[in-house]
N, C-alpha and C positions, 0 to 999 in steps of 0.2 A: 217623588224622587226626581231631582232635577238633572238636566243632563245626561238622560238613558242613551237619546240618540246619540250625543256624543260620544261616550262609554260603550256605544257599540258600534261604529267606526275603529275605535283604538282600539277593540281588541285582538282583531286579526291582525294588525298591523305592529299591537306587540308579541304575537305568538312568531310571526316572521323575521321579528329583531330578538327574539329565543332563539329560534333554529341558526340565524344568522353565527349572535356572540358567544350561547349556551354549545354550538355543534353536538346534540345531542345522540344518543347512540340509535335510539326506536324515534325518527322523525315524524314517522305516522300517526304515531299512538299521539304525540304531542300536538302535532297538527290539529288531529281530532279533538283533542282537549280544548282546545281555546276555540274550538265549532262549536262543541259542545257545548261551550260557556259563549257563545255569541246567540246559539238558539235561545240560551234562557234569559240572556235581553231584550231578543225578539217576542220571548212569549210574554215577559212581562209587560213588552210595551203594546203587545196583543191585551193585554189583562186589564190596561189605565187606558187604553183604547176607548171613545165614547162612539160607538155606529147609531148611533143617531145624531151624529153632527157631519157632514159634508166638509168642514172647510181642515184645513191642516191643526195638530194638537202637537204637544208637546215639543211647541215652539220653543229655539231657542235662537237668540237672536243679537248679536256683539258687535260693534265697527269693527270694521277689518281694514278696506281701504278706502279712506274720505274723499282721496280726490274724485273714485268712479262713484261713490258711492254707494260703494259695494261692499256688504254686510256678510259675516259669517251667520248665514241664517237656514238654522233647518229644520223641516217639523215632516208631521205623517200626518195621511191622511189614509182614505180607504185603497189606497191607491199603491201608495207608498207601502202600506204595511204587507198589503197582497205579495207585493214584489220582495218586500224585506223577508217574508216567507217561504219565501222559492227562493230567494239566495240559499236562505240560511239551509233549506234541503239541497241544494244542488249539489255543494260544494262539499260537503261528507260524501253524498252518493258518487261523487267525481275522486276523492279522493280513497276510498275503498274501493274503486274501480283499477288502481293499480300500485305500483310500489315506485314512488318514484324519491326523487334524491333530495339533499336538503334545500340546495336550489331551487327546484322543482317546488316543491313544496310552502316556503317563502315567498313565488313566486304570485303561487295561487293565493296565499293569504291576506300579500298585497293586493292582489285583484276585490278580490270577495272584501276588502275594505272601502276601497275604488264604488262599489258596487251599492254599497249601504250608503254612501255619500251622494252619488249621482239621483238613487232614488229617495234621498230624504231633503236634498238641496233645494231655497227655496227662492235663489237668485241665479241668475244664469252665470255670473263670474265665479259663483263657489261650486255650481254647475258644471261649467267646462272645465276647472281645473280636476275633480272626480273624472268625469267623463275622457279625460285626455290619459289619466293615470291608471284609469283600468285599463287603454289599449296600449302603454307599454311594457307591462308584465303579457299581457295577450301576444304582443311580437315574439320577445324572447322566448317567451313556451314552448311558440313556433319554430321560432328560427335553433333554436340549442335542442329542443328535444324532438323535433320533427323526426319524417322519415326520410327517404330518399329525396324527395322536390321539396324541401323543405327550403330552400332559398331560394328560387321559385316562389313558394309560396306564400312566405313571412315575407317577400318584396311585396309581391303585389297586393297584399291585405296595408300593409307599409301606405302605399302610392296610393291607394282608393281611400284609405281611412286619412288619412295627413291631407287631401285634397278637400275630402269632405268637411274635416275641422275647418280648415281655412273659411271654405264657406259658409259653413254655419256659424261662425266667427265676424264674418264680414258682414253678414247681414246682421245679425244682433248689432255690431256695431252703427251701421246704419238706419237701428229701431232706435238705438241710444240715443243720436242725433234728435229724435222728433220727439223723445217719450222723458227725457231722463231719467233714466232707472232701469234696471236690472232687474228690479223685484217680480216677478212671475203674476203672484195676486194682483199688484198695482199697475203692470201694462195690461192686464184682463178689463181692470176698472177702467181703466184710460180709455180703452180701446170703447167700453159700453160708454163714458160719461163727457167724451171728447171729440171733436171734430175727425175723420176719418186722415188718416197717412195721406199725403201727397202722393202720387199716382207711381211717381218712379218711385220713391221709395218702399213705399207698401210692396210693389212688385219685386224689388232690389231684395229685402228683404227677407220677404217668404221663399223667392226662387234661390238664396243660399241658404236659411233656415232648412227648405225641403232637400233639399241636396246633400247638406249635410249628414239628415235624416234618413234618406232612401238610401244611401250608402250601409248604412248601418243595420238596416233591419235585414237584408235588402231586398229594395224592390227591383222591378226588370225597368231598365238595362244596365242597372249599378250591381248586377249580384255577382258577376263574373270571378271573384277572388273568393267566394264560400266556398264551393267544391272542393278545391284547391286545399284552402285553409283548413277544412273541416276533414279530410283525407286524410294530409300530413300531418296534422297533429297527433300528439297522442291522447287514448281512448278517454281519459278522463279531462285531457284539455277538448277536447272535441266534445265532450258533452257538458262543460261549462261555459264553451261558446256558443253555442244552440239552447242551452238549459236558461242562462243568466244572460252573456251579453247581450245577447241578439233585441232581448226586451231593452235595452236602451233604446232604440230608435223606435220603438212606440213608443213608450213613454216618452220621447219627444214630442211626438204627435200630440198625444191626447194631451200633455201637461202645455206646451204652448203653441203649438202649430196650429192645431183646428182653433182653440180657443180666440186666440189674436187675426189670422188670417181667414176668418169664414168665405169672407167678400171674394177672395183671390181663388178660393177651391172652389167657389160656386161657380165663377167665370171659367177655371181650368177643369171643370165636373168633368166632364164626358175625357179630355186626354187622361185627366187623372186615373179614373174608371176602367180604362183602355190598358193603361198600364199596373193595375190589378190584377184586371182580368189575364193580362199576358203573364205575370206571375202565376198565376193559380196553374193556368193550363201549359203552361211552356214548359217551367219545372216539371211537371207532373210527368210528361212525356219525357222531358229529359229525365226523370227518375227511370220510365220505364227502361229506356233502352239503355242502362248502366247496367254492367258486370257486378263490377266491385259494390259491394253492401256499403259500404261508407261512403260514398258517393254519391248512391240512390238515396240512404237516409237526408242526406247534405240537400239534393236538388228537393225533397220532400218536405222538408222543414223552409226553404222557399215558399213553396206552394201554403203551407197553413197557415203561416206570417201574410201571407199574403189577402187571406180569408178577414183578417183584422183590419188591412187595410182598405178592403172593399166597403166593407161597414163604416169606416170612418169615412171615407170620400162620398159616398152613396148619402149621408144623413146628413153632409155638410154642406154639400150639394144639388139636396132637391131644393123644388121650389117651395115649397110647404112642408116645415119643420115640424112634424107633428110629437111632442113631448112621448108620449108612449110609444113609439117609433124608435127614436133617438134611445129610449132609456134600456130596450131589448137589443138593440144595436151594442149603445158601450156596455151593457152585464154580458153579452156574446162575446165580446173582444177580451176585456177583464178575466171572462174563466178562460177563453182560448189562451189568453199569455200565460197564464198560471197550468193551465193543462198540457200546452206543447211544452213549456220546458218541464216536466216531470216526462211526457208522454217520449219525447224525444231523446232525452239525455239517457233512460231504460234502455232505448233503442240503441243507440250507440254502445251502451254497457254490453248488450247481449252480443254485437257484432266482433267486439273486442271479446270477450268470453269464446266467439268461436276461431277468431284470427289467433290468440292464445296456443287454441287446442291443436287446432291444423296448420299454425303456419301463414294461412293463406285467408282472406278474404272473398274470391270470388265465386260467383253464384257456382259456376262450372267446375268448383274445386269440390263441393259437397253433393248429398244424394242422400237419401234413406235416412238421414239422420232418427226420423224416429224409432231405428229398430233398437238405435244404440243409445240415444238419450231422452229418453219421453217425457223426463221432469223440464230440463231445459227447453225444449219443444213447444211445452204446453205453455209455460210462464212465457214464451218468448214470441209464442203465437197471441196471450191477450194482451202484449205492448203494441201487436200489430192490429188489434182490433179497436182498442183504443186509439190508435192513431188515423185509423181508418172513419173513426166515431159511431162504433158501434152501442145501440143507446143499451143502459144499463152500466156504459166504464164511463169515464171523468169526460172523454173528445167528445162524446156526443151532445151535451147541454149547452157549450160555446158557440159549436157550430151550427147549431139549430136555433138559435138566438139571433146569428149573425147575419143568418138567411130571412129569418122573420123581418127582422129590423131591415135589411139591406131592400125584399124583393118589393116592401112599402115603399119604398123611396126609388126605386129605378128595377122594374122589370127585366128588362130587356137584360141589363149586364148581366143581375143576379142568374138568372135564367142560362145564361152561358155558362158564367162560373157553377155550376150547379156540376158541369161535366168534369170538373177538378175530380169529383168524389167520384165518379166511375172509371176516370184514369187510375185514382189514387189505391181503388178496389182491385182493378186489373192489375198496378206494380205488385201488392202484395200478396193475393192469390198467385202470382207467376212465383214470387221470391219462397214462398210456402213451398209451392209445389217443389220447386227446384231443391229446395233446402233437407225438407223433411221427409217426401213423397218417393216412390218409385225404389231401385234396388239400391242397398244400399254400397256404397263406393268405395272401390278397396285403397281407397288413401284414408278412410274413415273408419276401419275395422278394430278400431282401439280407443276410438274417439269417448273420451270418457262423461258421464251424465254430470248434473248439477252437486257441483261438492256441497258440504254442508256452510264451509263460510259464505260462500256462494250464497247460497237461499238464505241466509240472516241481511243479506244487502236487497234482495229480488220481491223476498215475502213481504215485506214492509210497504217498498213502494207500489206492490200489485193491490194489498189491500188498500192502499189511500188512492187507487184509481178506483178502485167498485167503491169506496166510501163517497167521493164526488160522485158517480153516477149517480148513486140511488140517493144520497142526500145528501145535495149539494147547498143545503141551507145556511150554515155555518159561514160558505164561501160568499152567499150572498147578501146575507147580513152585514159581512165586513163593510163592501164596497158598495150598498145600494142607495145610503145618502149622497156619497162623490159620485153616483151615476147620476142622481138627482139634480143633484146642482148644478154638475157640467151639461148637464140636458137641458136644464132651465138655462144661464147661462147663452149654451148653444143658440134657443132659439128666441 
């Protein structure tokens, strides 16, 4: 069946041109409808899917513009399909996460099409147009449905993301000069079958490639506009920016950063490393010492994004690429992307679930909750154990991959980063205690337990965390030939 990828690109992008011209009376129910019908492209191109090939399938591939020569070209690989999977969940779980307007809702359709393009494009010009068009619906989410620093915040997400294009922009441009082409595969092959970049350029390059990138994911000291953004938005845009976007700027990484610039990471290893490591743990403490649940979540989804990027700087970086090394490294990072945004976006669902009930947000505002709702409690306690990587839910498999892979390749960092997980243990034991533990608080003496539409949104995605735990085979099938490849590849 030719053209699925394309066919699922355009489908959220016509459910959003319904809500737009149709103004229909139940936006939600429609919404979901054309999810609905995006997942069962997804499944089928999960179904025609071959996991024992590595390279990209279900190629499609058309002149677009001759003079860059730059092709509408876009295919899956194991990589791609991981990610087209976790859209296609995030954005029903974000959109049953609240009731929002037909705007709103258009909004997100636009996005989540942005989304399936960025992660199936197979040149960087059909790349950054995706990638540019998901964070314009990302702005206005912010800036129209925000809360109070909502212009505040949808500025400075504005000024950090529109700086990072430019340079991730400028530097492709300046790959284009040496390489001619855009094509992804074809600058990988150039890079293994060709004479190395010119020194300023190689470095011109990668130093606005990685900028562009660290903005996005983000690494420290580009993260300053998350908090912010992931606060003020609302509960189901905050969980499809953490859930979905955020994995854009890995997937940069792994699709052409490491792959093109090994030479440049090995030389910048250790600052690199440095500023992983200050992610993992900076966040982690800036998680602790936060009030507000949405905040903590926010500086804490730093910290795990950040866990991916240790592993990729750590394997690109040493001096001895060792293939089975490398290949526990990217299968760690792989289920981390796929497990923080399910693991994360829960999180955010549940904090919203309680800012609903009470009003309020802060740790300080709640107490005792378990006398008064022990269903919510309990479900809201194993997104926290999951996120913690307690083994036996989905977090623990990634992050014990990443460590393997990583502490081969550089001790010493890994060994640091290792205290992320006992900071990350102490925020939520504190946030537990505070939440559910001790008398309960007469602002909460009505606080009402888990409704039933509630638990048809909660039940679903708690058992597809114990299903990754205990067998996570299925996830590693998908993507263990493109870990292969890019492992050989790598080294």
């Amino acid at each position: 069946m030719a053209g699925l990828i394309t066919f699922l690109i355009l489908i959220p992008l016509a459910g959003a041109l319904a809500l737009w011209i149709g103004k229909p009376r139940n936006t939600r129910v429609v919404t979901l409808g054309f999810q609905a019908l995006a997942i069962f492209y997804v499944l089928l191109i999960w179904r025609r899917f071959d996991s024992t090939s590595g390279l990209p399938q279900l190629v499609e591939q058309y002149p677009w513009i001759p003079a860059l020569k730059a092709d509408y070209f876009v295919g899956a690989d194991g990589l791609s399909l991981l990610l087209l999977l976790l859209t296609s969940l995030v954005f029903p779980f974000a959109i049953l996460a609240q009731r929002g307007s037909r705007g709103l809702n258009a909004l997100m359709l636009v996005m989540q099409a942005a989304l399936y393009g960025t992660f199936t494009a197979q040149s960087f010009v059909l790349w950054f147009v995706f990638y540019e068009m998901s964070l314009i619906p990302a702005f206005l989410l912010i800036r129209l449905w925000g809360g109070e620093k909502r212009d505040r915040a949808s500025t400075k997400f504005f000024v950090y993301t529109f700086f990072g294009s430019v340079a991730m922009l400028l530097g492709f441009v300046a790959l284009y000069v040496e390489r001619h082409t855009f094509d992804f595969r074809l600058l990988v092959l150039l890079h293994q079958t060709m004479p190395p970049l010119s020194p300023v350029v190689g470095w011109l390059a990668f130093a606005g490639i990685f900028l562009g990138l660290a903005v996005k994911v983000p690494l420290f000291p580009f993260h300053t506009w998350l908090p912010d953004a992931y606060e003020t938005a609302p509960v189901g845009v905050s969980m499809v920016l953490t859930g979905a976007l955020s994995k854009m700027g890995l997937y940069g990484f792994l699709r052409f950063l490491v792959p093109l610039f090994p030479d440049q990471i090995r030389i910048a290893g250790p600052w690199l490393l440095t500023l992983a490591v200050c992610s993992i743990l900076f966040s982690a403490l800036a998680a602790w010492a936060q009030k507000d649940l949405k905040r903590m979540v926010a500086y804490l989804s730093i910290n795990h994004l950040g866990y991916c990027l240790l592993a990729l700087f750590a394997i690109t970086a040493a001096e001895n690429r060792n293939l089975g090394n490398m290949q526990d490294a990217f299968s760690g990072v792989f289920l981390q992307i796929f497990n923080h945004g399910i693991t994360a976006a829960a999180l955010f669902y549940y904090v919203g679930l309680l800012e609903e009930r009470r009003g309020a947000r802060s740790l300080n505002d709640f107490g005792g909750l378990m006398q008064r709702a022990p269903l919510l409690c309990g479900w809201m306690s194993v997104a926290m154990f999951s996120s913690l990587g307690l083994p036996g839910l989905n977090g623990f498999i990634g992050e014990f991959l990443i460590f393997k892979g990583s502490f081969a390749a550089t001790a010493s960092f890994t060994a640091v980063a290792v205290l992320g997980l006992l900071f990350t243990a102490i925020v939520f034991l504190q946030a537990m205690q505070s939440l559910f533990s001790g008398p309960l608080s007469a602002s909460c003496s009505a606080f009402p337990d888990l409704l039933r539409r509630e638990a048809f949104v909660v039940v679903p995605v708690t058992i597809l965390m114990l299903i990754i735990g205990i067998a996570p085979e299925f996830l590693f099938k998908m993507v263990s030939e493109t870990v292969t490849h890019m492992a050989r590849v790598l080294s």
